[in-house]
N, C-alpha and C positions, 0 to 999 in steps of 0.2 A: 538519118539521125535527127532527132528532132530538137528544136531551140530552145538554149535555157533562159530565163528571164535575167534581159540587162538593158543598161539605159541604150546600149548602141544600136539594137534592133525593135525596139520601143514594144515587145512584147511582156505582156502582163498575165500572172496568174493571180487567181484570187481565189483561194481554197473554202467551200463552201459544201456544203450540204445539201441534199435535196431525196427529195421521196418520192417513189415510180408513181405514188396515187394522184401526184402533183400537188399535194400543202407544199408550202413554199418551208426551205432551210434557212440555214443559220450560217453565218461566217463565223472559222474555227479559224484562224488567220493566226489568234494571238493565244490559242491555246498547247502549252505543253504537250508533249507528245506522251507520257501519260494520261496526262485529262482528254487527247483526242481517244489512246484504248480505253478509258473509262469512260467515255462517251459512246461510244460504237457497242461495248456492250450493255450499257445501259438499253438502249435501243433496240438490241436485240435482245436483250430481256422482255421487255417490253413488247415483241412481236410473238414468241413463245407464249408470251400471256394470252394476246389478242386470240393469237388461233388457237389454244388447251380447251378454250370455256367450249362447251356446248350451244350457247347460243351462237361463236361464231367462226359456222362450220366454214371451210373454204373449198372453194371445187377449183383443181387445176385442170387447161385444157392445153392438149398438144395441138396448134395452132397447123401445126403439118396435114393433122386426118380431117382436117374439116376441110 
């Protein structure tokens, strides 16, 4: 079972964001849980964009056959 955050066992979470590409996120700490789904698809609106255009094709590789 894992620990929840309290003052007795001095573990901390701090809810954050971050990107596989490594730009650095944002702390959503004090945002609504709405405003977090209207953020997440923001986001992924946003990556649907990135990869539609024709300029930017993506190639996935199955890291297993190499």
């Amino acid at each position: 079972m894992r620990p929840t955050p309290d003052a007795d066992n001095g573990t901390q979470y701090i809810p954050v964001t971050y990107y596989f590409d490594g730009r650095a996120g944002y702390d959503i700490q004090y945002l609504s849980k709405d405003e977090i789904i209207a953020d997440v698809l923001r986001e992924y609106g946003r990556y649907i964009c990135s990869i539609s255009g024709n300029r930017n094709a993506m190639v996935f590789v199955d890291k297993k056959s190499l």
